[in-house]
Each structure stands twice: as C-alpha cells, then as structure tokens.
ZAVEX-291104 format. One record per residue: residue in three letters; x, y, z of N, C-alpha, C, O in turn. Coordinates in steps of 0.2 Angstrom, whole numbers, padded with zeros to 4 digits, always signed. Layout:
alaXYZXYZXYZXYZ;...
// end
This chain:
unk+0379+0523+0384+0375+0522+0390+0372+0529+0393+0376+0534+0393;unk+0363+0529+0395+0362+0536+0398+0364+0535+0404+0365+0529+0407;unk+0365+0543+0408+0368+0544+0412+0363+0549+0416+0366+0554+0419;unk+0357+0550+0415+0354+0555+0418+0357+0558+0426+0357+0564+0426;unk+0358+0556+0429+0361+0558+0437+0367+0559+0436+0372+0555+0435;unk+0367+0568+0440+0372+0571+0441+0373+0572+0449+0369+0573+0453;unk+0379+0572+0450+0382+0574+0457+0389+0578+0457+0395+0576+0455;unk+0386+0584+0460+0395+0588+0460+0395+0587+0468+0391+0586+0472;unk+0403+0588+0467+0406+0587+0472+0412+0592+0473+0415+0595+0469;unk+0413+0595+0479+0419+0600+0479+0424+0596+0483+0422+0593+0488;unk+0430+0597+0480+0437+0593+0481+0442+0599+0485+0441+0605+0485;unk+0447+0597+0487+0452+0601+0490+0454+0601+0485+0453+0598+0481;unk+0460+0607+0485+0465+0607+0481+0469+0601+0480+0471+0600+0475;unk+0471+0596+0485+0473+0590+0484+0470+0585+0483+0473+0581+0480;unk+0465+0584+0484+0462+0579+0482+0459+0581+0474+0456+0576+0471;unk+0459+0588+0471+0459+0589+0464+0466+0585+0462+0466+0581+0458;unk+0471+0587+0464+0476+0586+0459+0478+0578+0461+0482+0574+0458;unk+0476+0577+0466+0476+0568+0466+0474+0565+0462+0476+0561+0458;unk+0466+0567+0461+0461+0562+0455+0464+0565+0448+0464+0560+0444;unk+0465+0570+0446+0470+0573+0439+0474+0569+0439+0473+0564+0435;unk+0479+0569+0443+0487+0566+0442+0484+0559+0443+0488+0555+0439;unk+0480+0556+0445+0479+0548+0445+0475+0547+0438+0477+0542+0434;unk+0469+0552+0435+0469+0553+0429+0472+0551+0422+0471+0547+0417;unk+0476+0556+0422+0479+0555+0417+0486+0553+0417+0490+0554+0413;unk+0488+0548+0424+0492+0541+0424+0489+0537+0420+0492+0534+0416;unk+0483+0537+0421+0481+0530+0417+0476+0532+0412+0471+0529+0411;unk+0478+0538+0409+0473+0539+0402+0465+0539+0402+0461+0538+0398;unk+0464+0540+0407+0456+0541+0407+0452+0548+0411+0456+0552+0414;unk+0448+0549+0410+0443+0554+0413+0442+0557+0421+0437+0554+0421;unk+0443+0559+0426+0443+0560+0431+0437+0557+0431+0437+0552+0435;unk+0429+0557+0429+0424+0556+0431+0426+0547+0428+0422+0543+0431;unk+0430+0543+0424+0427+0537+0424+0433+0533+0430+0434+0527+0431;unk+0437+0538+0435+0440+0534+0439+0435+0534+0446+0436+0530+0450;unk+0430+0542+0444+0428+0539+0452+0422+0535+0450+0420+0533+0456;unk+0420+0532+0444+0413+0529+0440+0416+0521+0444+0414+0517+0448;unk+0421+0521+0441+0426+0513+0440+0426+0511+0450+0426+0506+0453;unk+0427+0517+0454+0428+0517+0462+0421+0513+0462+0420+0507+0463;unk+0415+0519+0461+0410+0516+0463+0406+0510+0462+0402+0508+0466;unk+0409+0506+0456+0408+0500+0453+0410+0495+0459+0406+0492+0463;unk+0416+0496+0460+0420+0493+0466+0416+0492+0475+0417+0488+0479;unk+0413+0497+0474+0407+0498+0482+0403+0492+0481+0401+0491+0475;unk+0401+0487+0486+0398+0482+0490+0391+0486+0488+0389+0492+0489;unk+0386+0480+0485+0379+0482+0482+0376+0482+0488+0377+0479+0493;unk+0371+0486+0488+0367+0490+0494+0363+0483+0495+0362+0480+0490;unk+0361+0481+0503+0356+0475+0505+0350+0478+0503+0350+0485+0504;unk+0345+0475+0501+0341+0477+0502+0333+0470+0504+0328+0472+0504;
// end
C-alpha cells in the first residue's frame, strides 16, 4: 500500500517510551500502532 503522506510528530520522553514499550509488547512498528489508532477515529461528516 502507497503511503504518500508524511507527518512528524514530537513526543515526550514518555510518551516515546509508552509507544516503544507498547510497541514492541505486541510485535509491531510504533508507526503501525499509531496507523491501527487512527483506523479506530470516527470517519469525518461530510
């Protein structure tokens, strides 16, 4: 799947080592847990 759209984000020191440590509890990528979050957000009205 293309991905053309990029967004950085800067994290706390805690909230880096939250999405790590939540991470790699469950074997996956920091970016496909916050990918997997967004999936979960209420589709925009339009």
């Amino acid at each position: 799947m293309s991905r053309p759209k990029v967004y950085n984000l800067r994290l706390s020191d805690e909230e880096w080592m939250k999405l790590m440590t939540y991470a790699e509890s469950k074997q996956i990528t920091p970016a496909e847990v916050l990918r997997d979050y967004i999936k979960r957000l209420p589709s925009p009205k339009m």
